[in-house]
C-alpha positions as CSV (number, residue, x, y, z in Angstrom):
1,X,0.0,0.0,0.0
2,X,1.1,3.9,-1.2
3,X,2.1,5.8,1.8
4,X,-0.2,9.0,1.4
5,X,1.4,12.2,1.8
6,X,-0.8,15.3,1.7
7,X,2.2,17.9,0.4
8,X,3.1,18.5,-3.1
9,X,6.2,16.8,-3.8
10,X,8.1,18.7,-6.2
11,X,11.0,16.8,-8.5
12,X,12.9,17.5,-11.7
13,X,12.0,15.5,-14.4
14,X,9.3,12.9,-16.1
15,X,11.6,9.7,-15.1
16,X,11.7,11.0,-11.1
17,X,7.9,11.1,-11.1
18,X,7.4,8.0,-12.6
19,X,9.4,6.2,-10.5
20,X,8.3,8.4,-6.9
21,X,4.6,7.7,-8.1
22,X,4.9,4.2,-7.6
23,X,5.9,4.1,-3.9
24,X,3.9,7.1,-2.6
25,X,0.1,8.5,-3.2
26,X,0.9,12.5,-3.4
27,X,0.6,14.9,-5.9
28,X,4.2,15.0,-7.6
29,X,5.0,18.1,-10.0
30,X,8.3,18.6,-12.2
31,X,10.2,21.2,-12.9
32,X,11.3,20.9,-16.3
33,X,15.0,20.9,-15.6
34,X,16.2,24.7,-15.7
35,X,13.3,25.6,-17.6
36,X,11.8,26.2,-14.8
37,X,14.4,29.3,-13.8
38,X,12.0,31.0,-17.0
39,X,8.3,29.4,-16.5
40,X,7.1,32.7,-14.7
41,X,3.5,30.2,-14.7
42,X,5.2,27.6,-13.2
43,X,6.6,29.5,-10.9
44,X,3.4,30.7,-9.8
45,X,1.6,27.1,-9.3
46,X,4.3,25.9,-6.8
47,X,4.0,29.1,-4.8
48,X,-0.4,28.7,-4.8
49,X,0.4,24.8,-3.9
50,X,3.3,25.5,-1.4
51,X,0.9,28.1,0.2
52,X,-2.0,25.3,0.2
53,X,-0.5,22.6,1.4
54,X,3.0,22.7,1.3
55,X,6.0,21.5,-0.4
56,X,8.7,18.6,0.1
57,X,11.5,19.2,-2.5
58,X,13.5,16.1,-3.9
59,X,15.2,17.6,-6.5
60,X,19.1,15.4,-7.6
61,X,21.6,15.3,-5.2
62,X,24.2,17.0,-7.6
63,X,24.7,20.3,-8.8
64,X,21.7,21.0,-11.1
65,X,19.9,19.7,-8.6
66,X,21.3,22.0,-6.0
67,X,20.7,24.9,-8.3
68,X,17.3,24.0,-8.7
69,X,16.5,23.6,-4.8
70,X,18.5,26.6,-3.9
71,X,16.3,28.8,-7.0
72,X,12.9,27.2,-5.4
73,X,14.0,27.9,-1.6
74,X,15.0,31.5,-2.8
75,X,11.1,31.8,-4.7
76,X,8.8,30.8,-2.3
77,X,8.5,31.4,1.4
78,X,10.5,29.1,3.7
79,X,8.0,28.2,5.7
80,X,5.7,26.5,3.5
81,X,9.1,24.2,2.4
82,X,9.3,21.1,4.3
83,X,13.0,20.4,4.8
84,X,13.5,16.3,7.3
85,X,15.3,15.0,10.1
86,X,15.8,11.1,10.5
87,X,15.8,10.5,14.1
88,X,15.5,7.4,14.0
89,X,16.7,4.1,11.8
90,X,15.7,0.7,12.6
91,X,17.3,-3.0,11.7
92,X,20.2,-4.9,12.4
93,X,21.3,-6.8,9.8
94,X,20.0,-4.1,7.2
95,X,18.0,-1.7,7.5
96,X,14.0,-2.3,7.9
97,X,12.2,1.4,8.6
98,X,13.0,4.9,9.2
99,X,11.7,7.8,11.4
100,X,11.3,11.2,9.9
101,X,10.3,14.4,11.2
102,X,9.9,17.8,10.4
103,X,12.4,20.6,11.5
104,X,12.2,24.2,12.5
105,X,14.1,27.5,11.3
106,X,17.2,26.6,13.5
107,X,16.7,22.7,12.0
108,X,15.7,21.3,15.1
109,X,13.4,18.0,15.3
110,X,9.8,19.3,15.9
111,X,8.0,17.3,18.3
112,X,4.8,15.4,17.4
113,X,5.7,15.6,13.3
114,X,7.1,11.9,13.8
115,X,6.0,9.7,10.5
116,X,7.3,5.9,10.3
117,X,8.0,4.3,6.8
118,X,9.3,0.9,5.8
119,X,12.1,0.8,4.2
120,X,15.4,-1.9,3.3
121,X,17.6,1.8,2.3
122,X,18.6,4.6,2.8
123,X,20.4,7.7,0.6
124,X,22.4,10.2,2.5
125,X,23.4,13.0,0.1
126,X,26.4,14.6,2.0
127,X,28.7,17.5,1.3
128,X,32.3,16.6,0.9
129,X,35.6,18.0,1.5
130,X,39.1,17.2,0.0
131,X,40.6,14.1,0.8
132,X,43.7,16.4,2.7
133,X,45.4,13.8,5.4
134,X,48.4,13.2,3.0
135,X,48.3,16.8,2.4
136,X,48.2,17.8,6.7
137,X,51.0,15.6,7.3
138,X,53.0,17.3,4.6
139,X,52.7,20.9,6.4
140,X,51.0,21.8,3.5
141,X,49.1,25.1,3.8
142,X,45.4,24.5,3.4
143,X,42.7,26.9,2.6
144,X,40.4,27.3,5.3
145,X,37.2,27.6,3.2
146,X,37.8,24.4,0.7
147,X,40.0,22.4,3.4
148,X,42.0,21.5,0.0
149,X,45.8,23.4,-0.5
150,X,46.2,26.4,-1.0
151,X,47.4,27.2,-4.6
152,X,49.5,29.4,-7.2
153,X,48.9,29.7,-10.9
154,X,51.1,26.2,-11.6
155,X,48.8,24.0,-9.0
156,X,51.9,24.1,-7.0
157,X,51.5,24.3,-2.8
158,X,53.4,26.8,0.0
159,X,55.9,23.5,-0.4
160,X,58.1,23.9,-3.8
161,X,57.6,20.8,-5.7
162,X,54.6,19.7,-4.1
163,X,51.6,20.2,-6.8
164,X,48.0,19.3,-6.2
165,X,45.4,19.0,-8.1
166,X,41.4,17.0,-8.7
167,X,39.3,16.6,-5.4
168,X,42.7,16.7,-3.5
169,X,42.3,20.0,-4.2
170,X,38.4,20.9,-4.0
171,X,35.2,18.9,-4.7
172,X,34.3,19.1,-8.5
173,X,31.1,19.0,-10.4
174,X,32.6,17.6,-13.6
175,X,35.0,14.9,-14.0
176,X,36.4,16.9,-17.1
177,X,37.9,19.9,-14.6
178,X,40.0,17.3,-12.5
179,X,41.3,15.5,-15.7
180,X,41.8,19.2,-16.9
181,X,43.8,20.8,-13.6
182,X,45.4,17.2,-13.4
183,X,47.1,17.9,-17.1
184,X,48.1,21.3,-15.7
185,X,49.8,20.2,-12.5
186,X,51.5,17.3,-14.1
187,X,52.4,19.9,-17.2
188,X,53.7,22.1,-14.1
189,X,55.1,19.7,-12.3
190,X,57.8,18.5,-15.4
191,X,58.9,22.0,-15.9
192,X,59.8,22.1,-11.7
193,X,61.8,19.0,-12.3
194,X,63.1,19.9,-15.6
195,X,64.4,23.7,-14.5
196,X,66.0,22.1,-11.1
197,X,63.5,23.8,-9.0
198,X,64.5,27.2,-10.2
199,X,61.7,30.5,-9.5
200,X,63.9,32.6,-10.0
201,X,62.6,34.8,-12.4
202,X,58.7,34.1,-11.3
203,X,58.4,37.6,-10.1
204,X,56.2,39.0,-7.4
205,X,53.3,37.3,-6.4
206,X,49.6,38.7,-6.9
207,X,47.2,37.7,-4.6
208,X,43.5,37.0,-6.4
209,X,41.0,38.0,-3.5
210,X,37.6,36.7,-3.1
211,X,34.8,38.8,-1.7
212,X,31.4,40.1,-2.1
213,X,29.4,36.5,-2.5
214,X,32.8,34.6,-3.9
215,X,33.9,31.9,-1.4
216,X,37.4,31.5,-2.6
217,X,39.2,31.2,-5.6
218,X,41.6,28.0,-7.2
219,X,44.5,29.2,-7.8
220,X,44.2,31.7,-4.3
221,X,47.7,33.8,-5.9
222,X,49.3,33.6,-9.2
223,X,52.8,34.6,-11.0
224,X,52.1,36.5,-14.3
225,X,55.4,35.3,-15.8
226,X,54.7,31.9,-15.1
227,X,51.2,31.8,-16.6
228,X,49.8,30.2,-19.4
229,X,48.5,32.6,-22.4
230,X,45.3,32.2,-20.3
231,X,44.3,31.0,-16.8
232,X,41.3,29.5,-15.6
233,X,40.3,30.9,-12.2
234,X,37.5,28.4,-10.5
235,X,35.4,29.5,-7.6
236,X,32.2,29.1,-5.7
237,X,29.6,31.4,-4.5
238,X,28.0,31.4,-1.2
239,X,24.9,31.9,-2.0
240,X,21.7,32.4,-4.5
241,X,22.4,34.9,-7.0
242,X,19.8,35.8,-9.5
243,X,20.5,38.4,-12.6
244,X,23.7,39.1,-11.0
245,X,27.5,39.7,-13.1
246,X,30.4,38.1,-12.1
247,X,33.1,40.6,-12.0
248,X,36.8,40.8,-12.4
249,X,39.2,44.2,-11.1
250,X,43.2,44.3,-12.0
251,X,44.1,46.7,-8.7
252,X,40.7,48.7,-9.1
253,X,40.1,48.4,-12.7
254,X,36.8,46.2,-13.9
255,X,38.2,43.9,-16.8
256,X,35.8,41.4,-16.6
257,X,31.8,41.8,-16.4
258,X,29.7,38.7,-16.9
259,X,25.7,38.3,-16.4
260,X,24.5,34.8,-14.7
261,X,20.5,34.4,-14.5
262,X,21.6,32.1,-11.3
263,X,24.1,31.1,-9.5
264,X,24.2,28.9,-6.8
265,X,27.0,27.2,-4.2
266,X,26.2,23.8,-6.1
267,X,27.4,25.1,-9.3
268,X,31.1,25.6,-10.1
269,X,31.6,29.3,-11.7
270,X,34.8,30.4,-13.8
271,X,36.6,33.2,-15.2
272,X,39.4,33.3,-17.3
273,X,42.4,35.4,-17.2
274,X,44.8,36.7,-19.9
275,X,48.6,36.8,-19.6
276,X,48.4,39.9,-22.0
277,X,45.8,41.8,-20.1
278,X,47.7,41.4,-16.9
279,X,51.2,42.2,-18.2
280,X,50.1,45.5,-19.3
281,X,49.4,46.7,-16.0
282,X,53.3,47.0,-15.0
283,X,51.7,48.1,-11.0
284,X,49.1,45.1,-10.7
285,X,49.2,44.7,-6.8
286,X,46.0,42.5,-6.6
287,X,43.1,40.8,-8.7
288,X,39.7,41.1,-7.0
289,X,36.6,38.3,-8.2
290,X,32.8,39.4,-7.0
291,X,29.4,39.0,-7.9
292,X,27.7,42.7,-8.3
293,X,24.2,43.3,-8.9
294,X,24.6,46.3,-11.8
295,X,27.0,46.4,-14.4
């Protein structure tokens, strides 16, 4: 027998409310993928059913998914959002049932919202941090925000000849970014070996600050001489940003200016810097990424 749930259950696509529909008796809705960032009707529905009877939101655990959630959460009020708490999970051998309960504004279990299900599993989606013992025991310097190294331009750590690189060092979206920084710190990591060691003529080191909604940055400082003809900075935000521009300051000087409809922590965001550009500026003390609201 369906377990009946009286709120609207809100998930991303055709295929998720197939397959929820067979296990539950509720009224499931999808959001069409990112279309529904533009369906202004849409929209509109989830914010008259949220206010009638409330929403549960089981969007994917990965970073569309997290967009998507994060978008909804930022649309319609949070108190007609039911977020859960397991406090309970029952079985020995395996698992057999589950308690869940409704939580408050601080997260807390409220009392009395108890449900019991029936159930042989159960799907944890967990934020993760860098894999950084190997890293700690090193001395390695390690960036307080992504618990992964801190970084230059080359990958390369506060330890000279120590590189790092993939979800060493921070958690990706794509497997095409780790196989893409891991190309660049073993490119970087050659050229160490090959020139002894030798920075030398690296110059001075500019420091790429993040504020203003950006988390941090990877690389955190760079060397213009030893740059690429083009650098990809990567970075998160910390928070919901909607119609907002990612911008980019040499010293005080705007060079870069880019409009996102959303943005979300979920979501890696990149800009990308050219050697050029910065060598021009002969007094380039610092480089500045934040989101701004007007261009």
């Amino acid at each position: 027998m369906k377990k009946k749930i009286r709120e609207v259950i809100v998930v991303e696509g055709r295929y998720d409310k197939n397959t929820l529909s067979q296990v539950v008796d509720a009224v499931i809705v999808e959001t069409g993928g990112f279309s529904v960032f533009h369906n202004k009707e849409k929209i509109d529905y989830l914010r008259h059913l949220a206010r009638e009877r409330g929403l549960i939101l089981m969007t994917d655990p990965d970073g569309a998914g997290f967009v998507i959630r994060n978008y909804l959460k930022g649309s319609i009020p949070p108190e007609q959002i039911k977020q859960a708490y397991v406090p309970d999970i029952r079985g020995k051998e395996r698992v057999e049932g589950i308690t869940l309960a409704q939580v408050d504004e601080h997260n807390k279990p409220i009392p009395g919202t108890e449900e019991d299900y029936e159930c042989d599993t159960l799907l944890l989606s967990c934020g993760l941090i860098p894999e950084n013992e190997i890293s700690r025991s090193m001395g390695v310097e390690l960036n307080p925000v992504t618990s992964g190294p801190s970084v230059n331009e080359s990958l390369e750590t506060n330890i000279p000849g120590v590189f790092a690189c993939g979800n060493v060092l921070h958690v990706h979206d794509l497997v095409d970014y780790v196989s893409e920084e891991a190309g660049v710190a073993g490119k970087n990591a050659a050229k160490y070996i090959k020139c002894g060691g030798d920075h030398a003529d690296s110059g001075k080191e500019i420091p790429i600050v993040a504020t203003d909604g950006v988390r941090y940055t990877v690389p955190k400082t760079l060397h213009v001489a030893n740059m690429d003809d083009e650098l990809t900075v990567r970075f998160r935000v910390g928070g919901v940003y909607k119609n907002c521009y990612i911008s980019t300051y040499l010293n005080d000087q705007r060079i870069i200016c880019r409009k996102r409809p959303v943005m979300a922590p979920g979501e890696m965001e990149q800009v990308k810097l050219q050697k050029s550009v910065l060598e021009a500026m002969s007094d380039l003390d610092h480089i500045t990424i934040k989101i701004e609201e007007e261009a």
